[in-house]
PDB file of N, CA, C and O in Angstrom:
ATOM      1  N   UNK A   1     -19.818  -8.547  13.557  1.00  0.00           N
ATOM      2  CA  UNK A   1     -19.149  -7.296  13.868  1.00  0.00           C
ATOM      3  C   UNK A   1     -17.667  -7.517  14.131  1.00  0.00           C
ATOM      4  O   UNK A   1     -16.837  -6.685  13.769  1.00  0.00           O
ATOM      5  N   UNK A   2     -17.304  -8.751  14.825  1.00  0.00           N
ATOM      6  CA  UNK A   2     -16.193  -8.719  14.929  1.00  0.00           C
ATOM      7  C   UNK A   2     -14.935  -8.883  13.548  1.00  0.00           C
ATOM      8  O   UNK A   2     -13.807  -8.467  13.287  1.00  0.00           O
ATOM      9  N   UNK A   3     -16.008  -9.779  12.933  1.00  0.00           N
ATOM     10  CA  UNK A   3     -15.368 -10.118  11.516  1.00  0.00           C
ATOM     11  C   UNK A   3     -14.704  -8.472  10.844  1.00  0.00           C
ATOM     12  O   UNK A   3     -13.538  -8.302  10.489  1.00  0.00           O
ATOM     13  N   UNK A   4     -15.518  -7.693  10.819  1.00  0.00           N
ATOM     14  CA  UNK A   4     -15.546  -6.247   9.915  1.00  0.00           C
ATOM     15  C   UNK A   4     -14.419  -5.759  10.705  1.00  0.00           C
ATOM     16  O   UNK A   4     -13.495  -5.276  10.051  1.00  0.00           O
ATOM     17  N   UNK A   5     -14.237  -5.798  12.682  1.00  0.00           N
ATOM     18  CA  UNK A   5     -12.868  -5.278  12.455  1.00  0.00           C
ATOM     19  C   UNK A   5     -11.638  -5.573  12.861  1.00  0.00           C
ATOM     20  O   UNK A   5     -10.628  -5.076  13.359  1.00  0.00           O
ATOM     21  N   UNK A   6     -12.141  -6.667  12.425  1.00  0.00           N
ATOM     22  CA  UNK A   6     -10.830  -7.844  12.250  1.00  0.00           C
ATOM     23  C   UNK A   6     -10.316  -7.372  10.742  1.00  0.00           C
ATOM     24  O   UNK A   6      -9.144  -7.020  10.607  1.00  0.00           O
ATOM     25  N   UNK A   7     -11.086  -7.375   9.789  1.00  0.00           N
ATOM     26  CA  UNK A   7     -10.660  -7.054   8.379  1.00  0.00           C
ATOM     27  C   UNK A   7      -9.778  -5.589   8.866  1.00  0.00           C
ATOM     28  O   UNK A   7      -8.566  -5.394   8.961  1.00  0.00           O
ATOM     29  N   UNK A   8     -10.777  -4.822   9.079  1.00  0.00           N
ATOM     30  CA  UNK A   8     -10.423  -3.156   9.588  1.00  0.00           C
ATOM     31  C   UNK A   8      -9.318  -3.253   9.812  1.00  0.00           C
ATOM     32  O   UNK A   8      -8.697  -2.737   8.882  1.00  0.00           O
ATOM     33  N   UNK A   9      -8.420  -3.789  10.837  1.00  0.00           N
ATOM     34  CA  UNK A   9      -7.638  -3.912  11.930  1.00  0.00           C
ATOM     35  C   UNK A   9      -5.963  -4.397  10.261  1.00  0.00           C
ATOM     36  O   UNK A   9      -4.868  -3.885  10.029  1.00  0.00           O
ATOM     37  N   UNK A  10      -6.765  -5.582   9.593  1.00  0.00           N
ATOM     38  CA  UNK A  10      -5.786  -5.865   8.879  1.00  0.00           C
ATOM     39  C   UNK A  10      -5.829  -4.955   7.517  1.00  0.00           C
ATOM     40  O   UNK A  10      -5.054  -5.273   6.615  1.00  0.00           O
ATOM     41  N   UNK A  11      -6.416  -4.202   7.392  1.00  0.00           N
ATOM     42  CA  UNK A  11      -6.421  -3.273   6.304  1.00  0.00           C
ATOM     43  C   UNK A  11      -5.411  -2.186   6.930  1.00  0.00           C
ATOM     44  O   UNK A  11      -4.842  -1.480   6.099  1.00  0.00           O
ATOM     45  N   UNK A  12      -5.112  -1.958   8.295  1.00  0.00           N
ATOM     46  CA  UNK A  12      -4.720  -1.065   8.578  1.00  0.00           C
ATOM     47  C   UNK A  12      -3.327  -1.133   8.408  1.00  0.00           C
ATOM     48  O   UNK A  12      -2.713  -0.145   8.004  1.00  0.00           O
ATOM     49  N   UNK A  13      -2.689  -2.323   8.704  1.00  0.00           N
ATOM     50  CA  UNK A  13      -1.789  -3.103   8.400  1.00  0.00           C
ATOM     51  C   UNK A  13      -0.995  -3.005   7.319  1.00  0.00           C
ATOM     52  O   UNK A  13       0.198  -2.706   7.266  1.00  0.00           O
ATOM     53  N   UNK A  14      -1.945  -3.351   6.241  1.00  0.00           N
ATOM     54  CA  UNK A  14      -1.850  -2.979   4.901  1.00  0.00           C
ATOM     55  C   UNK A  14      -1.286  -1.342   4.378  1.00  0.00           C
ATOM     56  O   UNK A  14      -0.611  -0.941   3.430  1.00  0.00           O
ATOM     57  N   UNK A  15      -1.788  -0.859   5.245  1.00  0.00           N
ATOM     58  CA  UNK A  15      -1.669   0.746   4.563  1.00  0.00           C
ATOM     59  C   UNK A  15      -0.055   1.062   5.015  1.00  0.00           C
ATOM     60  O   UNK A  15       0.810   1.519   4.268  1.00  0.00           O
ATOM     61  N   UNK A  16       0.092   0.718   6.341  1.00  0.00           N
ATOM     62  CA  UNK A  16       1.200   0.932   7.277  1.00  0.00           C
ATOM     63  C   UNK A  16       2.514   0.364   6.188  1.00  0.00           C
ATOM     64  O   UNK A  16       3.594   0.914   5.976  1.00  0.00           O
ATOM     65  N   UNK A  17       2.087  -0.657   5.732  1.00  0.00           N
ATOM     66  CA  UNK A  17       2.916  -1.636   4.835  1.00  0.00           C
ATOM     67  C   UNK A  17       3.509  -0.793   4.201  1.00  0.00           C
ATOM     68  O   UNK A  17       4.666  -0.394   4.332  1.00  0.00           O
ATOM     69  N   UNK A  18       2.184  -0.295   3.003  1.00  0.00           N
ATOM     70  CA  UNK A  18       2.711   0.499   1.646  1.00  0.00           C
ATOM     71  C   UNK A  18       3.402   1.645   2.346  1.00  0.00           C
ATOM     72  O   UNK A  18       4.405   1.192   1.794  1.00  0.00           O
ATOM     73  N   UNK A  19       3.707   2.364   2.813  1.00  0.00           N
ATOM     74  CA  UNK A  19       3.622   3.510   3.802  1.00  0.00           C
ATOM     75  C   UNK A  19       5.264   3.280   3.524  1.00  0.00           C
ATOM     76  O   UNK A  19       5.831   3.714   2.522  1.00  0.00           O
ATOM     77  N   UNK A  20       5.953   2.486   4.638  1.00  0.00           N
ATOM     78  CA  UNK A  20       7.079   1.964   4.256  1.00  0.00           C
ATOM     79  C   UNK A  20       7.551   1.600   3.007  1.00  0.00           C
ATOM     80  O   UNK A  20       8.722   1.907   2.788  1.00  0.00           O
ATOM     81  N   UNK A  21       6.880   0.963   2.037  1.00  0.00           N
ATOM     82  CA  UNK A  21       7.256   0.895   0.888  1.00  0.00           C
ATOM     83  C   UNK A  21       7.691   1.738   0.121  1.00  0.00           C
ATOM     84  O   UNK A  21       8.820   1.488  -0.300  1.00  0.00           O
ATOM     85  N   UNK A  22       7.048   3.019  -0.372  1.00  0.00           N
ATOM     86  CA  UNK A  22       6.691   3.986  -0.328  1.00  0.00           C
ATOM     87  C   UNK A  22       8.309   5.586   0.111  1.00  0.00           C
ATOM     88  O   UNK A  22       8.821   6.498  -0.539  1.00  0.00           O
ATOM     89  N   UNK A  23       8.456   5.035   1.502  1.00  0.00           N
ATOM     90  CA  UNK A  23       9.489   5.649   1.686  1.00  0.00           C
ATOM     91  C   UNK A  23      10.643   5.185   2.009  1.00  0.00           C
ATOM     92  O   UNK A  23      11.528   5.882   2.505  1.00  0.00           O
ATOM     93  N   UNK A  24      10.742   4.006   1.769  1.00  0.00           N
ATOM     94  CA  UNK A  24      12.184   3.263   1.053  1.00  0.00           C
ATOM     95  C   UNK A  24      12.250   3.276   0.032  1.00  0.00           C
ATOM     96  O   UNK A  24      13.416   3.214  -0.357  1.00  0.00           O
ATOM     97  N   UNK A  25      11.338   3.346  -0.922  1.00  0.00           N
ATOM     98  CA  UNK A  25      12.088   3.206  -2.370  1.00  0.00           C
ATOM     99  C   UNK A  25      11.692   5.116  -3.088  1.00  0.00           C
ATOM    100  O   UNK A  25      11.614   5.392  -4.285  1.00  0.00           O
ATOM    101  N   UNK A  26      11.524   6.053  -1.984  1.00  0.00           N
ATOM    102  CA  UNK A  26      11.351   7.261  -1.669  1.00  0.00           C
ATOM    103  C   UNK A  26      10.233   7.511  -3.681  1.00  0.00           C
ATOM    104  O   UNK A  26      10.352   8.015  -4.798  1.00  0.00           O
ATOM    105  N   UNK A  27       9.276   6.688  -2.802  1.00  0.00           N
ATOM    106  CA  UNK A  27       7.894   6.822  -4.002  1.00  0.00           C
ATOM    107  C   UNK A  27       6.443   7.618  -3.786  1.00  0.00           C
ATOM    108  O   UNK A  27       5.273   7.236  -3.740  1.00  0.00           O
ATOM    109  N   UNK A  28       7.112   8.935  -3.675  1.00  0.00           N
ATOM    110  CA  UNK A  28       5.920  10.030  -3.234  1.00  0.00           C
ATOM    111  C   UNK A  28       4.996  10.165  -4.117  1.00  0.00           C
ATOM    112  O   UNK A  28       4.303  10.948  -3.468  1.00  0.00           O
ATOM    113  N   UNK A  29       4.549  10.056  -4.881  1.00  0.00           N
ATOM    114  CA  UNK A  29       3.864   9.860  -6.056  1.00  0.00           C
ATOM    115  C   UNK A  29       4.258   9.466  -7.210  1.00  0.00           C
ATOM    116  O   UNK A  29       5.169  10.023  -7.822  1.00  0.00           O
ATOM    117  N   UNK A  30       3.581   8.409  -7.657  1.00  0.00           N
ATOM    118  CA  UNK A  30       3.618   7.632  -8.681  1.00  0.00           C
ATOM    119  C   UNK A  30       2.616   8.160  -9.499  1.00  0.00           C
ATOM    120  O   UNK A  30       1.496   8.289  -9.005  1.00  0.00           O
ATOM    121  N   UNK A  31       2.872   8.591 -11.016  1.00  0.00           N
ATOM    122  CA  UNK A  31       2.286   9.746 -12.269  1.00  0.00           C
ATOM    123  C   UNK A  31       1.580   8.706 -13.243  1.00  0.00           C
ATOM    124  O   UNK A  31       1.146   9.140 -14.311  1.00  0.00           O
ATOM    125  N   UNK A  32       1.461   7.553 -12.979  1.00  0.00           N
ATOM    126  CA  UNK A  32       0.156   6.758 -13.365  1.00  0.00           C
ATOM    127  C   UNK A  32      -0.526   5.261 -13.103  1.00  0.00           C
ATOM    128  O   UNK A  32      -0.017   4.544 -12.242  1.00  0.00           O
ATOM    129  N   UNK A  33      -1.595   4.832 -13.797  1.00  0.00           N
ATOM    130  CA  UNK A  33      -2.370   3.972 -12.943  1.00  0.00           C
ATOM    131  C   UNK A  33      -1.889   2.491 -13.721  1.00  0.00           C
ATOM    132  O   UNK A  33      -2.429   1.407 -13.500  1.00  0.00           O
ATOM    133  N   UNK A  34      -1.368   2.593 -14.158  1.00  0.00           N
ATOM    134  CA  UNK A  34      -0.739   1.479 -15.192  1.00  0.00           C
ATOM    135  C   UNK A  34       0.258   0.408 -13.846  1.00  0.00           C
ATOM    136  O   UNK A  34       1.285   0.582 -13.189  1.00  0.00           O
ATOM    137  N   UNK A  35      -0.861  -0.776 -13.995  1.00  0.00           N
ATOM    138  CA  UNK A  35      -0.080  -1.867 -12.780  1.00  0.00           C
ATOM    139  C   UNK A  35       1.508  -2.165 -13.023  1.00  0.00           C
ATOM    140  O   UNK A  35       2.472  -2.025 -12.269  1.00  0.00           O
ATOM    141  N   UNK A  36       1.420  -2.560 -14.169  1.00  0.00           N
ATOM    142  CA  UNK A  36       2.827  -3.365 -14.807  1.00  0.00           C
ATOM    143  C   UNK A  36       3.771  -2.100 -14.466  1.00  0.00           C
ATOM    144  O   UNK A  36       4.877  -2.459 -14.061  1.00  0.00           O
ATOM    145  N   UNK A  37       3.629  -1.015 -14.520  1.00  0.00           N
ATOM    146  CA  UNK A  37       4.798   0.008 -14.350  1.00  0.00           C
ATOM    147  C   UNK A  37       4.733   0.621 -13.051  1.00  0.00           C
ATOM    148  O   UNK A  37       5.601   1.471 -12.851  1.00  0.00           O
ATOM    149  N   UNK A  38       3.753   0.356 -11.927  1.00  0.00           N
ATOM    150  CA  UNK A  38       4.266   0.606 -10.979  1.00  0.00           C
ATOM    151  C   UNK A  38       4.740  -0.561  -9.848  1.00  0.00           C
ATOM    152  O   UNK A  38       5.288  -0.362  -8.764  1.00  0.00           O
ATOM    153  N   UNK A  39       4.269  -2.094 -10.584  1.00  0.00           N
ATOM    154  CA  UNK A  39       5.403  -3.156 -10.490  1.00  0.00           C
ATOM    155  C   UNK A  39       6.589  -3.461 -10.889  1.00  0.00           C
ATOM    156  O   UNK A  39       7.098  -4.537 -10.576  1.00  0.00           O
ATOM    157  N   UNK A  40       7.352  -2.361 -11.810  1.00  0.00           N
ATOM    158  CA  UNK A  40       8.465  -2.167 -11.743  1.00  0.00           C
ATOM    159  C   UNK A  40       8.950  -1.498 -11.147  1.00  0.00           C
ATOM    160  O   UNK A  40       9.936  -1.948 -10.563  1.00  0.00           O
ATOM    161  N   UNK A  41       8.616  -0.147 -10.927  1.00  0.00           N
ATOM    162  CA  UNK A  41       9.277   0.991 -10.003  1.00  0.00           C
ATOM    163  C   UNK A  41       9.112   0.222  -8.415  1.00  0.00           C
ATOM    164  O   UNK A  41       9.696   0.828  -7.516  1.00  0.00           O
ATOM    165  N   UNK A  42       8.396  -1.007  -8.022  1.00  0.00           N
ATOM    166  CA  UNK A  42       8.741  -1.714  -6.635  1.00  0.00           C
ATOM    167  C   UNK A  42       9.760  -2.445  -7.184  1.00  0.00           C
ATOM    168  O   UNK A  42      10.411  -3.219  -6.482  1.00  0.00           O
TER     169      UNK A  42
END
């Protein structure tokens, strides 16, 4: 149990991350699922 929210805890992390990402490079939605092109627009 502790393992699951230990993950939890760092997933949350994660989100917080993109979050910032997101509104520094002011990326409110991104218009498709294509990796390589939304590894450029980072």
């Amino acid at each position: 149990m502790q393992k699951i929210l230990s993950l939890y805890g760092l997933r949350w992390q994660i989100e917080l991350f993109f979050k910032e990402l997101k509104s520094f490079f002011s990326l409110k939605k991104v218009s498709t699922g294509n990796t390589h092109i939304i590894k450029m627009l980072i």
